[in-house]
N, C-alpha and C positions, 0 to 999 in steps of 0.2 A: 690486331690491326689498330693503328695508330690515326687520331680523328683526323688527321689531315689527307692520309691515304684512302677513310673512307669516305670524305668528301669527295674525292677524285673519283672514287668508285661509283657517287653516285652522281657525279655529273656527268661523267660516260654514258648511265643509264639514263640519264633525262636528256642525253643530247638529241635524240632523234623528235622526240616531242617539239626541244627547240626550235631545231631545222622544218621542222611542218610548220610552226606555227610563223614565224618569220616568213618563208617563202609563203604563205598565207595572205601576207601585207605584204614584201615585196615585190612579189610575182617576178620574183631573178632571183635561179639557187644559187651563185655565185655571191649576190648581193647578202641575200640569206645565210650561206655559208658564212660568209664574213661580220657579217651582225653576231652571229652567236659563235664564232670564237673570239670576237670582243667583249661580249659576255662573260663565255668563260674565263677568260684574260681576267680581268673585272674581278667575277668572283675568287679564283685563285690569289690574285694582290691586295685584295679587301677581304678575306678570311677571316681576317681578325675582328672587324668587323660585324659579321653577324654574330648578332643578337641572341637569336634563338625565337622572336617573340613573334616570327611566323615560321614557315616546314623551310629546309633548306632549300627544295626544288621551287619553291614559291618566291624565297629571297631574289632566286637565279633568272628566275622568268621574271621578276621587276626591275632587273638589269636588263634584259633583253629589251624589254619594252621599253627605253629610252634609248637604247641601240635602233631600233626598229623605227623610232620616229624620228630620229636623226637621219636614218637612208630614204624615210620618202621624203624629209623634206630636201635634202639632196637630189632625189630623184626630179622635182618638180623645179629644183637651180637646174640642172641641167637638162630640162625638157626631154626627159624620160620618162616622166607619171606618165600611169595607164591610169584614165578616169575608170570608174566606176560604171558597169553595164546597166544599164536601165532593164528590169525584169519586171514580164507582165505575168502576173499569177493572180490577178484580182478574184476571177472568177472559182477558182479551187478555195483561196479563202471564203469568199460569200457564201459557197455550199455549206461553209462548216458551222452558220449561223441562221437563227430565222430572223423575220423581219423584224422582231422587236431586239434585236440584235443581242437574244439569249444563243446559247451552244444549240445546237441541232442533239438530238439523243445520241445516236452512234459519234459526234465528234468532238463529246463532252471529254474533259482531262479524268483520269486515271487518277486511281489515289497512290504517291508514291510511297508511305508509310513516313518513317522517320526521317527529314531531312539530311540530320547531320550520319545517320546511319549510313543512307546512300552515297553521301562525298568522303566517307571513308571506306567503301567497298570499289576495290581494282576493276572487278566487271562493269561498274556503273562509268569506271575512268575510261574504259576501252570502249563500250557503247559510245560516251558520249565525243570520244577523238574520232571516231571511226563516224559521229551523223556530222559533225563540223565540217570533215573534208566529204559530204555526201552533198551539204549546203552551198547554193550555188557562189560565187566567190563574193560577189558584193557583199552578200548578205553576213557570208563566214565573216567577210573583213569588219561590218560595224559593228557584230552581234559581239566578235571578238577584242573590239575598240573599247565597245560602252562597257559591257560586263565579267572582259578579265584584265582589261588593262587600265579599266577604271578611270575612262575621259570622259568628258560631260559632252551632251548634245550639241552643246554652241564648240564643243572641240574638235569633235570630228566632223562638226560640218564645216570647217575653218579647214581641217589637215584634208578634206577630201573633195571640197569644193562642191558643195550638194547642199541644198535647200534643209532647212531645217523639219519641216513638214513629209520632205523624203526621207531623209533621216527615221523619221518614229515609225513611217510605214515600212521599209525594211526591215526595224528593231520589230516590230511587230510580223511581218512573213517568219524572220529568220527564227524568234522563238516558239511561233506555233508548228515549224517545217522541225524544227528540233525535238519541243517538246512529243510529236508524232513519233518521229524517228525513236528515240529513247524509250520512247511507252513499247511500242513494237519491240526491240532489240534489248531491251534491259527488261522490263517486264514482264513482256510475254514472254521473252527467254528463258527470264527464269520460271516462269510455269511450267514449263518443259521440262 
């Protein structure tokens, strides 16, 4: 198979990732639909292109992500932005801490072993796609802003119209609701 047939091959296999992740941010599959065949578009006429100096599905989802920020801010010209839900969870976090604002024993982090071991194992990939869309959507939307599409605090409080001080309290719900979720589904799974 010739590299350009296996690029296709595997942007087939990462289109569905795409499509979640877009419809993620723009909460319209149509909207999302469209983002990421201008992606793929994108990556198919720039082939030439990559580098190599990150994974191919990685180059393809940094195309995504200015596809994606282009339709909401389209979305927000045409007075179609859905704000952001305000989610009250205070009190599930405060449990997870005492008052010297150490962990509580039972809601102490887990040790996940080798970092880069775990972002190269498929089951760690599928746990952690599978607690994103678990997370409620605000929270998916910044978690997914700040640390896979790599915008800063003063960005996505600009692209989403939210306080900066909201901002870190979500980035904060969204990785303790994850890091839970993952401990659960990736690690105690794999003790099983």
């Amino acid at each position: 198979m010739d590299e350009k047939a296996h690029r296709l091959e595997r942007l087939t296999a990462v289109r569905p990732r795409l499509v979640s992740f877009a419809l993620m941010h723009l909460r319209d599959r149509s909207q999302a639909e469209d983002a990421v065949q201008e992606a793929m578009m994108s990556a198919i006429e720039k082939n030439d292109s990559f580098a190599g100096r990150s994974g191919y599905e990685t180059w393809v989802f940094g195309i995504l992500k200015y596809k994606i920020l282009d339709a909401m801010r389209a979305q927000k010209r045409q007075g179609r932005w859905q704000p952001l839900a305000d989610e009250n969870d205070d009190e599930a976090i405060d449990r997870q801490f005492q008052q010297n604002g150490r962990w509580q024993q039972e809601a102490r982090p887990q040790s996940w072993g080798e970092p880069e071991a775990a972002f190269e194992n498929e089951r760690f990939w599928q746990v952690f796609d599978a607690c994103m869309i678990a997370l409620p959507d605000s929270a998916a939307r910044i978690f997914s802003l700040r640390e896979l599409m790599g915008l800063s605090t003063e960005e996505i409080c600009r692209e989403l119209g939210i306080k900066e001080n909201n901002c870190w309290v979500m980035l904060h719900r969204a990785r303790l609701r994850l890091r839970a979720c993952i401990e659960q589904g990736w690690l105690e799974g794999d003790a099983s």
